[in-house]
C-alpha positions as CSV (number, residue, x, y, z in Angstrom):
1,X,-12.1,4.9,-23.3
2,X,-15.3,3.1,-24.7
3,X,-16.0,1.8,-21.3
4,X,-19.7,0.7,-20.1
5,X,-19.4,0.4,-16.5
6,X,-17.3,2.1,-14.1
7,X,-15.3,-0.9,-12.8
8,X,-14.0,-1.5,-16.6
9,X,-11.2,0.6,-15.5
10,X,-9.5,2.2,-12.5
11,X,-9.7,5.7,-11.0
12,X,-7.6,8.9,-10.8
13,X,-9.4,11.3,-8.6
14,X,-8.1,14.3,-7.5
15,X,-8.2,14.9,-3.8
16,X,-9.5,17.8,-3.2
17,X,-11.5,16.9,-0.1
18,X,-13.4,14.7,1.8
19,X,-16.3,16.2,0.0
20,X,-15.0,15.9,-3.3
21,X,-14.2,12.3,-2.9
22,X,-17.5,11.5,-1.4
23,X,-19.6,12.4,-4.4
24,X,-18.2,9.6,-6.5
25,X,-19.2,6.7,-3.5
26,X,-22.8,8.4,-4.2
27,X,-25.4,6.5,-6.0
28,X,-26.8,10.0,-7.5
29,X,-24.0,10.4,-9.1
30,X,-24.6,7.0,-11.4
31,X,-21.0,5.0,-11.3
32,X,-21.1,4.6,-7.0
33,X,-17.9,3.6,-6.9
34,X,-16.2,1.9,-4.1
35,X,-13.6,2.9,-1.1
36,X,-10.7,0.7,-2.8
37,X,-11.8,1.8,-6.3
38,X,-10.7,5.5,-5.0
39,X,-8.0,4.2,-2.6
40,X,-5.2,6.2,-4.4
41,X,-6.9,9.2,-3.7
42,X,-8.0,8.8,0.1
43,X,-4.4,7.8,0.9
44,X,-2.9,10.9,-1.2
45,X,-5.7,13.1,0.9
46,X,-4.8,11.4,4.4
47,X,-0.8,11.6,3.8
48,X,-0.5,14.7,1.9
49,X,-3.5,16.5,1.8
50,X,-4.8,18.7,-1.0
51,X,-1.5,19.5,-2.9
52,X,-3.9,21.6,-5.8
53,X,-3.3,20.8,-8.9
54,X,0.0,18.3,-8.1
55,X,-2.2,16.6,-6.8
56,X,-3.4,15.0,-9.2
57,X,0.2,13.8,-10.7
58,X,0.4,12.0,-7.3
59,X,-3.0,9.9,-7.7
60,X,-2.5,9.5,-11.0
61,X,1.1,7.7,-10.4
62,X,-0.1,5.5,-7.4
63,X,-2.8,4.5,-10.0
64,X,-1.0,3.4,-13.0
65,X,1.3,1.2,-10.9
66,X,-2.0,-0.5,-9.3
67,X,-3.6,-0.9,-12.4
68,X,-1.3,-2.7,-13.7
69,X,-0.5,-5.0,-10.9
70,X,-4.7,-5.2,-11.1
71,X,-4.2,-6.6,-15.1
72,X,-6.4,-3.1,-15.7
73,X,-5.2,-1.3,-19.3
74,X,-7.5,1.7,-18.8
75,X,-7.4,4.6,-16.2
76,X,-10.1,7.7,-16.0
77,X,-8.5,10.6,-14.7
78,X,-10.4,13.8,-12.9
79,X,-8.8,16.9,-12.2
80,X,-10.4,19.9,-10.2
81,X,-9.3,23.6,-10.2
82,X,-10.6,26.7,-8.9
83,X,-13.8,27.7,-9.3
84,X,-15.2,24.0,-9.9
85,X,-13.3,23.7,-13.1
86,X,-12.8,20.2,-14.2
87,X,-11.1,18.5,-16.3
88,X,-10.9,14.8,-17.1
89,X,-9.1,12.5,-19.8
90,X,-9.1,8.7,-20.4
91,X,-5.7,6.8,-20.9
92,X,-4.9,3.3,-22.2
93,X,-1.9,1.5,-21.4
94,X,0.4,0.7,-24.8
95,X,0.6,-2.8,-25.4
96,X,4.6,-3.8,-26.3
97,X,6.4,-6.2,-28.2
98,X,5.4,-7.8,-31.4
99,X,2.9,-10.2,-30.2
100,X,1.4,-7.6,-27.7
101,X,2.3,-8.3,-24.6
């Protein structure tokens, strides 16, 4: 995503837990981010609870349409699977049109 700082772009987390979700407020962790930069993912935990891997697809769709209502292009997304297997992928959002907007 050639980002420098975590609020460069917005925040699919899977919700796999309070837990889970608390590491990335933590300052050991390095990107400390915030309550509303996770807000997808609380509200997917509070409604719906861990869903496993769906989850994820849930986040991730409650993300894209804040992003871009937020004038964001670029989205980090973390996934979680059994035995602490993660995995994580970096999207962009496709500029459209000739003169790209």
């Amino acid at each position: 995503l050639q980002i420098s700082e975590p609020e460069e772009c917005d925040w699919a987390v899977h919700p796999g837990g309070k837990a889970v979700l608390n590491v990335f407020h933590s300052p050991e962790l390095g990107i400390n981010l915030s309550r509303d930069d996770l807000a997808p993912s609380w509200e997917s935990l509070r409604y719906h609870g861990n869903l496993a891997a769906p989850s994820i697809l849930q986040v991730l769709g409650a993300v894209l349409k804040r992003s871009g209502e937020r004038g964001r292009d670029k989205v980090f997304v973390i996934g979680f699977g059994p035995g602490m297997v993660v995995k994580y992928f970096g999207l962009t959002r496709a500029k459209s049109g000739k003169d790209g907007a």
